[in-house]
N, C-alpha and C positions, 0 to 999 in steps of 0.2 A: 380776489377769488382764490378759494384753495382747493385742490381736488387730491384727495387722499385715495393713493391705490393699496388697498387691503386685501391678502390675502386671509378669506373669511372661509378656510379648512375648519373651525372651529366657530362653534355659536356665538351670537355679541347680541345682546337685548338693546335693541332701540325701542322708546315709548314713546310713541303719538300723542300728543295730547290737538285738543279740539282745535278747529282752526282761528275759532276766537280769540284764541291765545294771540294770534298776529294780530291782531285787531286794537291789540290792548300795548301792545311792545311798538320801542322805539323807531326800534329795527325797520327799514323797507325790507320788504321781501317780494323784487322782483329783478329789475335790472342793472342795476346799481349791483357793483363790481367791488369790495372792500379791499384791494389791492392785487399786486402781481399774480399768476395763476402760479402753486409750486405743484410737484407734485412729490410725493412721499410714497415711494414705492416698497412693498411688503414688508411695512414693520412685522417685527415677531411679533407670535403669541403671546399672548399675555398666561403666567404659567396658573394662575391662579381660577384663570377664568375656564381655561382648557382642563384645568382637574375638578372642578365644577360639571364640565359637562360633559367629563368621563365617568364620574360617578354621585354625583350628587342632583335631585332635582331642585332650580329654581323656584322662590315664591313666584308665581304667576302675575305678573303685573296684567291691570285692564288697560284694555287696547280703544279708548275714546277718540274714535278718528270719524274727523267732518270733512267731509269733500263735497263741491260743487261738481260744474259741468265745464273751471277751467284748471283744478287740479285734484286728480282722479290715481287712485292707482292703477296701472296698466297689468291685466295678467295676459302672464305670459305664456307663448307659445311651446312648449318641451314635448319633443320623441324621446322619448327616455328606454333603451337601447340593456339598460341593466332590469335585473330580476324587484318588479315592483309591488307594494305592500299595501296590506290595508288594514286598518286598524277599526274593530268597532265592540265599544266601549257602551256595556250593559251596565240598566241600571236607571231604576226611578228616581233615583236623588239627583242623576246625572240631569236627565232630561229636566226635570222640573225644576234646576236652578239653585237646588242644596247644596250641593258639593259638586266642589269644580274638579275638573276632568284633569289634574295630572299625571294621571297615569300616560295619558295620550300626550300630552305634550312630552314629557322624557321620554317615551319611547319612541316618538317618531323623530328624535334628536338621534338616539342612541343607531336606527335603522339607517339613517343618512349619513350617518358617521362611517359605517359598518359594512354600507354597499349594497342596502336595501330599502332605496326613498322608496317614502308613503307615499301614495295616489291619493286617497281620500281617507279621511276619520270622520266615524257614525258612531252618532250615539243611540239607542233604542229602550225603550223600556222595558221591565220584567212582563214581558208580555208574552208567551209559547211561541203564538202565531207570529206572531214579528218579529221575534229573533229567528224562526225558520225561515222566513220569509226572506231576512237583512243575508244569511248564513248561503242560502241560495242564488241572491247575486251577487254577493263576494264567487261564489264557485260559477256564475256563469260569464266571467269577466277574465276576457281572452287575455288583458295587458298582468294580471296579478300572477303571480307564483307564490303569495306566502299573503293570510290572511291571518292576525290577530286578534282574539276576542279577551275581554277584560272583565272580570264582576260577576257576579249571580252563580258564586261554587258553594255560598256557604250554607249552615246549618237550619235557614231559617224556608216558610213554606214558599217565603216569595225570591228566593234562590233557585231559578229554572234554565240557568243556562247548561247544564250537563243534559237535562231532560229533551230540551227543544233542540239541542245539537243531534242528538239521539233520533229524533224524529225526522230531523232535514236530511240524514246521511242514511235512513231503513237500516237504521241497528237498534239492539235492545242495551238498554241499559245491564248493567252487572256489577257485582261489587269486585273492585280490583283488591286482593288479599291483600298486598304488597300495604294499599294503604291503608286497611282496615287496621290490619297491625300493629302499624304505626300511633294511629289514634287511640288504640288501646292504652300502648303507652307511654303517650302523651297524656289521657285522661288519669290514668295511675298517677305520673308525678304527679300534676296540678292536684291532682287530690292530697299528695304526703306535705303539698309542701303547704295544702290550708286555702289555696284557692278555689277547689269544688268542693262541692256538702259531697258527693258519693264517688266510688272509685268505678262505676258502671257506665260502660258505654251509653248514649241517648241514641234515641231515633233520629232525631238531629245530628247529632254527631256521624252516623252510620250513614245519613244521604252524602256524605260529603266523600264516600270512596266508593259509590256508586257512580259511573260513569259509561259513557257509550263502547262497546264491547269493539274489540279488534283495535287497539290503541297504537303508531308504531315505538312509541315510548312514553313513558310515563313521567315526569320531572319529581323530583324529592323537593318538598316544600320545609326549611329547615326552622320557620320560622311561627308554622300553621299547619294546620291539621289536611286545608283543601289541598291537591295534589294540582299541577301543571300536566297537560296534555298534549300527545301530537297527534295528527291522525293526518294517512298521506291519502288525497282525492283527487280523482281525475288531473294527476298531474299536478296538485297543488297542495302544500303544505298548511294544515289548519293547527295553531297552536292556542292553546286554551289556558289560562291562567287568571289566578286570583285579584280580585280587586282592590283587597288591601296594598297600598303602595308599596310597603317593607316588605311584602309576601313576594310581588309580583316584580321590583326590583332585583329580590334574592336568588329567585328561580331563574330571572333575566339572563343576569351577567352571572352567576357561578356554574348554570347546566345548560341552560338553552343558547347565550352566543357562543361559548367556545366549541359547543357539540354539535352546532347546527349554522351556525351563519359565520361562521370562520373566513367563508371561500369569497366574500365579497371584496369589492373594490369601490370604494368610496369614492363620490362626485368631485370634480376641482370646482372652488367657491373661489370668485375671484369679487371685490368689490372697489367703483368707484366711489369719490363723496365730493358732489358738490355744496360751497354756503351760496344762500343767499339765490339761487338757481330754480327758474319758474317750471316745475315738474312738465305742464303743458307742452311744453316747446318741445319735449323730448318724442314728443310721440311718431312724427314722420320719420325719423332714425330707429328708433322701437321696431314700429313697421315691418321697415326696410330689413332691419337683422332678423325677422321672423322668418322671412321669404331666404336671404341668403345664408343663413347660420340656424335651420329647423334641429338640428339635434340640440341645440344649445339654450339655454331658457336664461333670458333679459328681464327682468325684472324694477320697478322703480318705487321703491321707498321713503316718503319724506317723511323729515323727523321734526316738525314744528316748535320742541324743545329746543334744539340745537342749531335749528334752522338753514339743517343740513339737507340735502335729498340724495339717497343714497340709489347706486345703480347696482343692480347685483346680475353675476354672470356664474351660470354654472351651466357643467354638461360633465358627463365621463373620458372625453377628450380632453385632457389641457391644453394640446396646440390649437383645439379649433376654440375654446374657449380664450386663449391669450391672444388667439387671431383676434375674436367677434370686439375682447375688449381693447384692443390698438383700434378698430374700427369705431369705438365712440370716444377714446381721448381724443381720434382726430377729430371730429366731425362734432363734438358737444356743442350745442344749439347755445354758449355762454356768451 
């Protein structure tokens, strides 16, 4: 048995694969012990993986996970004590299965990093009504202070999220100078250098610096025409940005964390790793640290590839979080 303590400050991709997968391998996977217990406590980061997920998004692997009724993963209990987010990510393609949602996954990487874990990511389609609808209980949800929306700024008819925000919030749209100007020229160069037939602004182009009036900043998009938005509401930060990845990357990390999410403090991630370790058995201890350790979120993860099962422990305390995990090295159901 080996049980790895990792400190997991920084992302690690584990892939699931089906549980068939045991079915077909040598391996037991139950109680059967493959030697000594060690434990390996906080190797480094790995620097390559840590600059990855300070600036680069992962291809998204798919996450093909079978569970029965005797290993299951357990979600966990968290009062989470820090300023908490929400991300909902517009967009027809999204919902109907065209295009996968990276946006959402690097930025609710980059928010947990940062000192602002996500609650929940929603996706919604280019639909008025339901993005006012989605827009409205992000604003009526007492735990959030900072709600992000992703997609539907660009130049086309079914581009409605500056519209429908506009209508959730009883503001009128207006055209912000600052950006109309900008696309002018933008659309001039692209014109000299042979990529547009004409040097004239579009209709299209002109919805794209249209936006809901009374903004508390505007973001400089350096890489696209749509502009990034704030707008501060009943106590809670609404930031609005492009769904192009590179757009919404750009505006991310060069205006909006260092001008606006500076002041956070990031979760302590701590993780166990057991082989060979039946998930099941952990659950009366799980429980138990629900009840005694509620600011702290236990988590149980197996990895069928590797035929590890991993424990993860976070909270914004690290003493109560290095307490909860000395409370399952001792007590591990192995």
């Amino acid at each position: 048995m080996r049980i790895d303590l990792v400190d997991a400050g920084h992302p690690r991709a584990f892939v699931q694969r089906p549980l068939q997968l045991l079915e077909r391998t040598t391996f037991p996977f139950g109680h059967h012990l493959d030697g000594p217990i060690v434990v390996v406590a906080d190797p480094p980061a790995q620097p390559e993986l840590l600059r990855l997920a300070l600036h680069e998004v992962a291809k998204a692997d798919a996450l093909d996970v079978a569970v029965n009724d005797g290993m299951q993963s357990f979600q966990p209990l968290y009062v989470c004590p820090m300023p908490a987010s929400s991300i909902v990510a517009i967009g027809d393609e999204l919902v109907g299965g065209f295009t996968l949602d990276t946006n959402s996954h690097w930025m609710a990487e980059r928010l947990r990093l940062l000192g602002y874990p996500v609650k929940r990511v929603t996706q919604v389609r280019d639909r008025p009504h339901e993005i006012v609808e989605q827009v409205q209980h992000e604003l009526a949800d007492e735990e959030l202070t900072d709600v992000f929306l992703t997609g539907g700024l660009g130049p086309t008819p079914d581009d409605r999220t500056f519209a429908a925000l506009a209508e959730a919030l009883g503001k009128e749209l207006m055209i912000w100078e600052e950006t109309r100007a900008r696309i002018v020229r933008r659309v001039q160069r692209m014109h000299a250098m042979g990529l547009l037939e004409s040097p004239e602004v579009t209709e299209g182009n002109l919805r794209m610096a249209r936006i809901p009036a009374g903004p508390a900043h505007v973001f400089r998009n350096r890489r696209g025409m749509a502009p990034g938005t704030l707008y501060e509401v009943a106590g809670k930060r609404i930031f609005v940005l492009p769904g192009v990845p590179l757009e919404m990357k750009g505006i991310f990390t060069e205006e909006l964390e260092p001008q606006f999410l500076a002041a956070g403090s990031a979760a302590t991630v701590r993780e166990l790793r057991f082989t060979f370790a039946v998930e099941a058995r952990f659950y009366p201890l799980m429980r138990e640290l629900e009840g005694t350790f509620p600011d702290v979120s236990v988590g149980s993860y197996p990895n069928f590839e590797t035929k590890e099962l991993v424990i993860r422990v976070l909270g914004a305390d690290p003493k109560r979080v290095d307490e909860a995990l000395e409370v399952i090295k001792r007590r591990a159901p192995v």
